[in-house]
N, C-alpha and C positions, 0 to 999 in steps of 0.2 A: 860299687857298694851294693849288699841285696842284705834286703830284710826279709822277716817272716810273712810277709804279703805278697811273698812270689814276686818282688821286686827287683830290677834290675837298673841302678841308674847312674851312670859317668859323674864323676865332680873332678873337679879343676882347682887348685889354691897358688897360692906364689909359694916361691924358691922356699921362703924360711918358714912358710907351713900358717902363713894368715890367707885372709880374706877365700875363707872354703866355701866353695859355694856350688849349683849344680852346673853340667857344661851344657846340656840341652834342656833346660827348663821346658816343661811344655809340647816339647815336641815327639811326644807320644806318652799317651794318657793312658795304661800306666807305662811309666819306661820301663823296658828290657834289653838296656845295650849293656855292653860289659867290655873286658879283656882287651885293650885296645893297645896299641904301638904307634909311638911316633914315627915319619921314616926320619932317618940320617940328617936331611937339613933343615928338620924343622917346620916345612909347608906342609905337612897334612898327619892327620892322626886321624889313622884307621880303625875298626872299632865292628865288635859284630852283634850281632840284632839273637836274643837268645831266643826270643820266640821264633824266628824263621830261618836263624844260621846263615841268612844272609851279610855281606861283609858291604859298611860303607864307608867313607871317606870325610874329612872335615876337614874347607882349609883352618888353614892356620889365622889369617886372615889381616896375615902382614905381606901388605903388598899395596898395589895402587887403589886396591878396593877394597880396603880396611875400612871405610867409612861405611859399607853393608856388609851389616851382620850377616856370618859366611853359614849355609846351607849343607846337610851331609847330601853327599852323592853316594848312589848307591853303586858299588861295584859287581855286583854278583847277584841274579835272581834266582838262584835254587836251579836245579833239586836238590842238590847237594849243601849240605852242613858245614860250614867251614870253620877253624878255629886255628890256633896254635903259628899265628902271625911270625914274621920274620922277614925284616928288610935285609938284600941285598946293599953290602957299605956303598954303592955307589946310588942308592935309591929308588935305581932303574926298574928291578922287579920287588913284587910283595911276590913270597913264600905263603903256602899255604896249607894245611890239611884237610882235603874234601872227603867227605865221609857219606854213604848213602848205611842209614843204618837201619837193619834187619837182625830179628832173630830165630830161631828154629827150637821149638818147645821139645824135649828129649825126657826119658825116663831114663834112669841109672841104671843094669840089672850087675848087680854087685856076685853073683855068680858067675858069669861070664864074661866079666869088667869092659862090659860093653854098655852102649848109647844107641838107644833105638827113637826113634821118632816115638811123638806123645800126640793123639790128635790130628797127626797126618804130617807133622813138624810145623805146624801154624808157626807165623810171628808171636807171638805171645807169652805171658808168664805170670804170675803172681795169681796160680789158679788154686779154685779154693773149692769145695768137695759138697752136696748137699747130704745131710744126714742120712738117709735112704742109700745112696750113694750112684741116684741115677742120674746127676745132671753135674753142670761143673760151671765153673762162673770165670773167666779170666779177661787180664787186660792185654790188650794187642799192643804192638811196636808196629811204627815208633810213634803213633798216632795218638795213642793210650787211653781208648776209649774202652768201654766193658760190653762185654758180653755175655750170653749164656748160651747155655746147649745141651743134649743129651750127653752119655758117658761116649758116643761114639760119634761125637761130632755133628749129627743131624738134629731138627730142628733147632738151627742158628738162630741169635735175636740178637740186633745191637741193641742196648740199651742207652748208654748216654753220648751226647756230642756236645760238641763245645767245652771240653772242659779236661784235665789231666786228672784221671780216674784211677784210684789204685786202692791193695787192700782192701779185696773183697771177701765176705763174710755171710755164710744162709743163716738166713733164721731156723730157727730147729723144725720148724714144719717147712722148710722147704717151698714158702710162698713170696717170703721175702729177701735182698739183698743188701745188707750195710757197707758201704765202701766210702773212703776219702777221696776226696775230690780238689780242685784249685780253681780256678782262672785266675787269668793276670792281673794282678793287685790285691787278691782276696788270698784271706788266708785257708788254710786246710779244714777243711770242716765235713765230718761225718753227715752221709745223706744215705738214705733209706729206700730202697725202688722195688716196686713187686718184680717179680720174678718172669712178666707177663710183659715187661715195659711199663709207659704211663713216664708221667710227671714225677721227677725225686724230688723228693722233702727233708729240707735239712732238721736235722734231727735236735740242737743245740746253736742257734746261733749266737757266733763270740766274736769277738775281733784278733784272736790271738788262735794258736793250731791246737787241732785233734786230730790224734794220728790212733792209729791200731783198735777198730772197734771189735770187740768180742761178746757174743752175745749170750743171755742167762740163758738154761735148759726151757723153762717154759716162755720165751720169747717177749719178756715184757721189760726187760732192761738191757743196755749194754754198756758195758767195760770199755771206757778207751784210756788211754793215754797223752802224754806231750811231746811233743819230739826233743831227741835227748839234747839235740845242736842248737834249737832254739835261741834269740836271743831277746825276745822278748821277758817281761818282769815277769810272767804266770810261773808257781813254782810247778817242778817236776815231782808228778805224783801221781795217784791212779785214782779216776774219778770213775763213775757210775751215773748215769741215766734212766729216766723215766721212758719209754720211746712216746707214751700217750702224755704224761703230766709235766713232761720236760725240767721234773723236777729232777737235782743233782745235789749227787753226795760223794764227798772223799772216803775213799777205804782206809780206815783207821791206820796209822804208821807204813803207808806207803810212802811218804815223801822220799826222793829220792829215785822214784824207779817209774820203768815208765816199759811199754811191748808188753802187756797185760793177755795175758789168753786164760780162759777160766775152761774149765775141762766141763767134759760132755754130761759127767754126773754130777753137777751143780757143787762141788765140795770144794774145789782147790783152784785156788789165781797161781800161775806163776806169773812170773817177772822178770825183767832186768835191773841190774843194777844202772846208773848210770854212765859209769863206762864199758859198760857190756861185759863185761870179765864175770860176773856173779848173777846165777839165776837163783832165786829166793821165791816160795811157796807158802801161800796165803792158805789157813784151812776153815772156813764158813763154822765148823763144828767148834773149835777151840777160838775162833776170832786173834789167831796169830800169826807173824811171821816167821818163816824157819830158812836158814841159809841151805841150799840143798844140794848147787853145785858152783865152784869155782872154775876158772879153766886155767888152767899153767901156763898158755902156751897163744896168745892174738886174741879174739874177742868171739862172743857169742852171738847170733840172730836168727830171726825168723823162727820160734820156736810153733811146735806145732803138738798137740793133743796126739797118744792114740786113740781111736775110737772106744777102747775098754778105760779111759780115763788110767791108765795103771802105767804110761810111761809118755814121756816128752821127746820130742826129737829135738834136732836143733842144728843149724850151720856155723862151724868154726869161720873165723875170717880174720884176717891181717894179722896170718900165717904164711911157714911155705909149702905146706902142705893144706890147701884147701879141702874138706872135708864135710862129711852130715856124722849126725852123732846119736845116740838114745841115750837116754838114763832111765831108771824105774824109780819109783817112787818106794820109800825108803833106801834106797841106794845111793850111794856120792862118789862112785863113779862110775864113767860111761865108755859105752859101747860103739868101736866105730862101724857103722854101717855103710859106708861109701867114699870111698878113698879118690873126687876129684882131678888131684893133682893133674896135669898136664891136660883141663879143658879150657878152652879157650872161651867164656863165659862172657855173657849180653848184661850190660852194666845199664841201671835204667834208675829212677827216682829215689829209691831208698839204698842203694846199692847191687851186691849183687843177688838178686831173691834163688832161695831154696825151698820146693815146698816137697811135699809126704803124700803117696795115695793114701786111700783108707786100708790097704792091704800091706803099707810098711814099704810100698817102691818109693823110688827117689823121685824125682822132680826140677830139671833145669831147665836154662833157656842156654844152647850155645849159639853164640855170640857165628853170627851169618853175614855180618856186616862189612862193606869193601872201606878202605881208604886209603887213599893216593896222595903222594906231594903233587901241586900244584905250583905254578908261576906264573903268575899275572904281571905281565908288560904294561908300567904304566908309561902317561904321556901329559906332561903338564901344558895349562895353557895358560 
């Protein structure tokens, strides 16, 4: 079962679906096990650990020593990620999928339909540009902590630890950082970090997620959003912040939409709908919403600004032709800019992320990552 708290936690009921209840109460604060198999006769239900990909075991605890409460044993300590269980019918081996995963940051150059290294091909992705256009801010794999740097890779700075870090965002003067963030049990919450390091500050604290912060031109508010899969009561809609008086307001008739980006000339929110298929534009001058583009053909993400406010990009997805796209404003419809197809792409927290230089190149992360079957010989005792 997982909620919007970055939870992960096993539960157990009888055959006709009474007495539900958790299988390891207690025994990890917050719990993060998931996807577990029983084997074949029933002694042990295997099960893996989402924060460290390692795989444990739980007897069943029918046997002579059913009278102590049975204990998981762990099977596996890393480095490797395991997932995608699968008993042998005789019970003798657990199947496995061991994953060591990496990725390699790449630009698109749609002239040459080639893939060149971005940043030296770091692990990394979901990088995001400072207005000036001399620094860059991105999260690493598969650690997904943040960082900053020049446009050429030098002066590195990590900025945060302990925490899954993503959707990062500069302030317009290029001093500050907005990005979401988690730890286990807490939900997504927008935090704000100079650009120098130091101590993040959460910017709204809630009990419930913010995803997608996008900040006003002169740096004293920011736009985020809900996540669309949520399943939390908070409705979906596009709220606004104070960053100093942590006062907060709904943008009028945005219910429904959430991936908010407000363009560089303070004028126009886009959005999504929320099933991704419709991007719709908010205008500050007229205080309305306009339908601007639909897609025909699997779903919209990651939209991004041009710097002249005068066109959006955007990533086609659950298609079979994976793609980046532009639109211009007044226009409805778009321009394909980079035809994908056949990259093998690094899948991480929100999907698969696509971002945009400021000069209109592309932006991926291919997918660097090994993984092997495995076969674990067990042995009962």
């Amino acid at each position: 079962m997982y909620d919007t708290s970055n939870i992960f936690s096993l539960w157990e009921a009888n055959a006709d679906g009474s007495n539900l209840h958790p299988l390891l109460p207690g025994w990890h604060t917050p719990p993060t096990e998931c996807c577990g198999q029983w084997s074949p006769d029933g002694r042990f239900y295997v099960f893996q650990s989402r924060k460290t990909g390692n795989l444990w075991a739980l007897p069943s605890g029918k046997s002579w020593l059913s009278f102590r409460k049975p204990k998981p044993v762990p099977l596996t300590t890393g480095p490797l990620g395991f997932g995608d269980l699968s008993f042998s019918p005789d019970g003798q081996r657990l199947y496995a999928v061991g994953s060591q995963s990496r990725g390699e940051l790449v630009r698109y150059d749609p002239g040459a339909h080639q893939s060149r290294p971005f940043l030296g091909g770091i692990s990394a992705g979901q990088v995001a540009f400072s207005l000036d256009g001399n620094w860059v801010s991105y999260v690493s794999f598969p650690d997904e902590t943040l960082w900053r740097s020049r446009l050429d890779g030098s002066e590195k700075l990590q900025l945060t630890t302990g925490c899954a870090a993503t959707l990062p965002q500069w302030s317009p003067d290029g001093t500050r950082i907005a990005y979401v963030a988690a730890v286990w049990g807490k939900p997504w919450q927008i935090y704000v970090i100079s650009a120098d390091g130091g101590t993040p500050q959460v910017v709204l604290p809630e009990s419930t997620n913010q995803v997608d912060p996008t900040w006003s031109p002169d740096g004293t508010k920011i736009l985020f959003g809900r996540a669309s899969s949520q399943a939390d009561a908070v409705p979906l809609q596009i709220e606004m912040v104070d960053v100093k008086t942590h006062q907060v307001e709904a943008i009028p008739g945005s219910q429904g939409l959430f991936s908010p980006r407000w363009s560089p000339d303070g004028r126009w929110i886009a959005a999504m709908s929320s099933d991704s298929r419709n991007i719709v534009v908010y205008d500050f001058q007229t205080r309305q919403w306009s339908p601007w583009y639909a897609t025909t053909n699997g779903s919209a993400g990651y939209p991004v600004w041009s710097p002249d406010s005068q066109s959006l990009y955007f990533a086609a997805f659950m298609t079979g032709n994976p793609s980046q796209w532009r639109i211009r404003l007044g226009k409805h419809t778009a321009e394909l800019v980079a035809d994908l197809d056949g990259e093998r792409r690094y899948g991480e927290t929100w999907g698969v992320w696509t971002g945009v230089t400021p000069d209109g190149g592309v932006l991926f992360v291919r997918d660097a990552s090994t993984q092997e079957i495995y076969a674990l010989n067990l042995k009962y005792r």
